[in-house]
N, C-alpha and C positions, 0 to 999 in steps of 0.2 A: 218471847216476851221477857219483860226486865221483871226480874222478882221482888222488886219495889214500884205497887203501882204507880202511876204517872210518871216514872224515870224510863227515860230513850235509853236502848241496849246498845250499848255501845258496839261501834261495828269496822273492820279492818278498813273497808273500803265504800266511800260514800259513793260511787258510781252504782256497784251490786245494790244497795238499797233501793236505788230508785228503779229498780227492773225485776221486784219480787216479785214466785208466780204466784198469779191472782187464781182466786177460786175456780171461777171458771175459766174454761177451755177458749171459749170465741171471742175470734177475732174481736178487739173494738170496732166499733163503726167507722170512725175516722181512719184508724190504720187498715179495715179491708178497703178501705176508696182509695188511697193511697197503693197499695199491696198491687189493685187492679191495673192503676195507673203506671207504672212500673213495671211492669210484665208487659205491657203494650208497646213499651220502648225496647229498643235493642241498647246494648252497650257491655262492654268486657268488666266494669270497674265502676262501682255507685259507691259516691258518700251520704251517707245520711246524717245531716246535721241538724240540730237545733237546741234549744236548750235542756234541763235534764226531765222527766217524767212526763217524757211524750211519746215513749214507746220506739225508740231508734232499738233498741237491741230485741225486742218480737218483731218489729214490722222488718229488719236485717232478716234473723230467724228464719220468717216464713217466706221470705223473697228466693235462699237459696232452698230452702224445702220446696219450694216450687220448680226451682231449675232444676232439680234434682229426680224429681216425680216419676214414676212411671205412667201415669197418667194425670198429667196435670190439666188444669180447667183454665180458664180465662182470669180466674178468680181467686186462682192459687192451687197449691197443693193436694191430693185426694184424700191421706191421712190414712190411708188403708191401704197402698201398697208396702212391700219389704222395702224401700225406700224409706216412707216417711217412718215406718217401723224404726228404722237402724238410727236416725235422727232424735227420734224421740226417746230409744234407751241410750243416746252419745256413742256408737256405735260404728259408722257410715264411714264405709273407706274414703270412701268422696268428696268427705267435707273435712274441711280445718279449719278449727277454732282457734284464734289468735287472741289469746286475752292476759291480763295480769295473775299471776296463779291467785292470788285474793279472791276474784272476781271471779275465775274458773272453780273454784269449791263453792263460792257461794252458791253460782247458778248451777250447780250439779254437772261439771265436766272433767272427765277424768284429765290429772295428769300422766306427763311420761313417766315410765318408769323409775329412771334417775330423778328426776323433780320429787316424785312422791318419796321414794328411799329416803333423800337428804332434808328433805321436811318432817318427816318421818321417823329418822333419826336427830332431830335436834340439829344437824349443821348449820342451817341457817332456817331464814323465816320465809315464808311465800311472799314472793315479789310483789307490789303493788304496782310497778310500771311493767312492761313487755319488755321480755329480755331480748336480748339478740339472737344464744342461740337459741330459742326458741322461733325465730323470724328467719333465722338460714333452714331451719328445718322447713318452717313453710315453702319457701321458694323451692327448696327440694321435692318437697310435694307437689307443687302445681309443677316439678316438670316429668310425671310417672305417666306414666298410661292409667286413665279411667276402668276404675275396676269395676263399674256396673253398668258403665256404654254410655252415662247423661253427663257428662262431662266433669268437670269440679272445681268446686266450690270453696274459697276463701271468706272467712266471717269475721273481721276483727271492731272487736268494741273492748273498750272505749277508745276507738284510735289513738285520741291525745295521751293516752298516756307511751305511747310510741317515745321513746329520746331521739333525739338527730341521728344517733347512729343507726339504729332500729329502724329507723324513716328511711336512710339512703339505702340500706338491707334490701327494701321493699320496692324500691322507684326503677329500677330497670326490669322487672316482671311486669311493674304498672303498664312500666312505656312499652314493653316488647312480651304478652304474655303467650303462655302457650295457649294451644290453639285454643282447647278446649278447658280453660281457669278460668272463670268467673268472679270478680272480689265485689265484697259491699265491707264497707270500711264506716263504722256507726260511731257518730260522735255528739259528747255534750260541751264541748267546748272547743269549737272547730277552728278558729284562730290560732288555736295553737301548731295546730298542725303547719309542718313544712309550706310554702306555697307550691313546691313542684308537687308535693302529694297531691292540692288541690286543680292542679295542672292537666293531673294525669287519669283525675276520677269525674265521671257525672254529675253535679249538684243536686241532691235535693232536700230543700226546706222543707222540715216536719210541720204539717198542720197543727194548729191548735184546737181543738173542740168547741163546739160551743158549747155554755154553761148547762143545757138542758141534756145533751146527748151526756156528757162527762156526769151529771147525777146519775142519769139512770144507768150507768155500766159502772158506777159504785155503788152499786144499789144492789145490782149483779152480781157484786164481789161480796155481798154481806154486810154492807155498810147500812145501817140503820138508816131510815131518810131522814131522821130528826136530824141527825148528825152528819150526814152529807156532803150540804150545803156548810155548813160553819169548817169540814176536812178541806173541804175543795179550797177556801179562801184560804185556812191557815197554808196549804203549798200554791199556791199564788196560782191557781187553776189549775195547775199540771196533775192529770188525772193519778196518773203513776206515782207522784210524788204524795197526793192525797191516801194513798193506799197502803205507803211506806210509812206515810206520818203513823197511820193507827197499828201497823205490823212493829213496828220501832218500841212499842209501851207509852208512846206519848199521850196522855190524854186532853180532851181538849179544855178542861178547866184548866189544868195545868198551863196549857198555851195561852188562855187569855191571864190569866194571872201576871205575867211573862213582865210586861214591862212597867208594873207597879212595884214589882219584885224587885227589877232591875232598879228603880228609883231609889227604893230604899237602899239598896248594898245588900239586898236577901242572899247569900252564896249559896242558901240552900236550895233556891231554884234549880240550882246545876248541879247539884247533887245527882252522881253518877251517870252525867253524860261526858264521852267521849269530846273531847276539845274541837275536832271537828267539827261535832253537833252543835256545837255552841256556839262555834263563831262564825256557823251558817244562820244561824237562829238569829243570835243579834243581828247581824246583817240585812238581817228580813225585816227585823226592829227598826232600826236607823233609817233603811229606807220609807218604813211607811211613816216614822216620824217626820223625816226632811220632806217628803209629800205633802204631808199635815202644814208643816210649816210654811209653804209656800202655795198654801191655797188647791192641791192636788189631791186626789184621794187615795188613799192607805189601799194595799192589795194584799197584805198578810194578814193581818189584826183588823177585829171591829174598832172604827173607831171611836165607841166609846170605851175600849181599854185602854187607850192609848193617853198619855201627860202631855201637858205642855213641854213644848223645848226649845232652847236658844239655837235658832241655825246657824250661827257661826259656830257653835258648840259640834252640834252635830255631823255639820261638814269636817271637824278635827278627827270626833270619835270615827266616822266612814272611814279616813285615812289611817286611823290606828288600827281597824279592823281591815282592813285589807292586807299590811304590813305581816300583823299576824297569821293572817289566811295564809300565804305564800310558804310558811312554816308550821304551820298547823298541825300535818301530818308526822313531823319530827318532835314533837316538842322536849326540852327539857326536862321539863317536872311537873307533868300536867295539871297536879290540884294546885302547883303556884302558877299554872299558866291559867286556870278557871278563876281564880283569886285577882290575881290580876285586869280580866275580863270583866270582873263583878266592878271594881273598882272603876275601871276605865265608865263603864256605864254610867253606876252613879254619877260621878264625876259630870258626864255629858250631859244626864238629865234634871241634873239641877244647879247648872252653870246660868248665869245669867247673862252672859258672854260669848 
């Protein structure tokens, strides 16, 4: 948590946020229907795509802990053999975890040893995309012999952040693997990926939950039920994402406050969040405003927090904010990149134009 309450902790990698582990242990409901469904197919190579806090990197997770099983069930993995043992302290000769080192500390995965020295030592910072030779070491793995006889197992998330080079690394193990390699390749933003990676892997769309089952398994995780339902709206349904919102320091005054704030030119809204956080946030703004404006309803915000706005206005600030997205992670000088942000806002929400 931020040690300013209501401010979001700012964080290396917005991917790792939307995949904190929840309180409890089980399965959601929608990813064991999934989990089962899955297992009932054959296939060398699964992507799991959809968008972000819907559980691609658990329902990944437990797909190859189940391939991996000593005794596995219909329904997944048994969680009590030396298996899923070796899995759950990141341990398992078996499995390879293909991630951004960002995204590997957050979720508790050791790096190699060189990785951790040079991070370790100040040389440089942990990668936010998948490096390459990290992606020759995998392909090196999947062609060893199985050290516990259930074959093995490849887990990359968040695929997209793969580069072109790191994709073509990958595509002749896809097309030609060995015998016994297994991949699920989990993503929130699956257009970006290669088409031949999509070529080469099984599709499948993440379900969405319904609104009743997604309360009650934040309910599960601790989540007040006063408070729940107003998590769940402010990440646009996305259970995972709902669970992030309240892990992150956000509170949810603070979030309806949001776009009155924005109206004024308040920059203290943004006070100590991460530039990222922010121009996902507005983004969530603009859309539910351009909703508003054309007669649709808002999916972040209630819409009584929500002003009037000029839709031509708003269709500008969308493309400002997307401009910025694409550099977000780099920024120059982040408190004149939040400054700037404030201002573009204002600007949109009391244009008459």
């Amino acid at each position: 948590m931020s040690d300013a309450p209501g401010r979001p902790q700012a964080s290396s990698h917005r991917s790792a946020q939307h995949e904190g582990t929840p309180v409890s242990d089980a399965l959601a409901p929608w990813l064991q229907q999934q989990l089962s469904a899955l297992l009932a197919q054959r296939g060398h190579a699964w992507l799991l795509h959809g968008p972000s806090g819907l559980g691609q990197y658990r329902l990944g997770l437990e797909l190859v802990r189940a391939w991996l099983c000593e005794t596995p069930t219909p329904q997944g993995a048994c969680g009590q053999c030396g298996s899923c043992h070796a899995i759950e302290v990141r341990t398992h000769a078996d499995l390879c975890v293909l991630m951004p080192e960002t995204v590997m500390m957050a979720l508790g995965w050791p790096l190699g040893e060189k990785a951790q020295a040079d991070i370790d030592d100040k040389k440089r910072k942990p990668s936010k995309e998948i490096r390459v030779d990290a992606m020759r070491d995998t392909v090196e793995f999947s062609q060893r012999t199985s050290a516990r006889g259930r074959g093995k197992a490849v887990l990359v998330y968040p695929a997209e952040r793969m580069n072109n080079v790191t994709a073509n690394a990958l595509l002749k193990t896809l097309e030609e693997p060995p015998g016994d390699a297994r991949f699920v390749l989990a993503s929130e933003a699956a257009h970006q990926l290669l088409p031949t990676i999509h070529s080469r892997c099984l599709g499948h769309t993440m379900l969405w939950p319904d609104e009743a089952s997604a309360l009650a398994w934040l309910q599960q995780q601790g989540v007040g039920a006063a408070d729940a339902a107003a998590v769940l709206r402010a990440a646009g349904g996305r259970p995972d994402d709902a669970l992030q919102f309240l892990q992150s320091g956000l509170d949810l005054k603070t979030w309806s406050l949001l776009p009155r704030a924005m109206a004024r030119g308040d920059a203290s809204a943004l006070a100590g969040w991460a530039p990222a956080q922010a121009v996902d946030a507005l983004q969530k703004l603009c859309h539910d405003l351009l909703a508003g404006s054309v007669g649709g309803a808002p999916r972040y915000f209630n819409p009584a927090d929500l002003p009037m706005a000029s839709t031509a206005a708003l269709a500008r600030w969308s493309r400002e904010l997307a401009r910025t997205a694409r550099t977000v992670e780099h920024p120059f000088n982040a408190g004149l990149m939040l400054e700037a942000l404030v201002s573009q806002a204002r600007n949109a929400l009391n244009s008459k134009a």
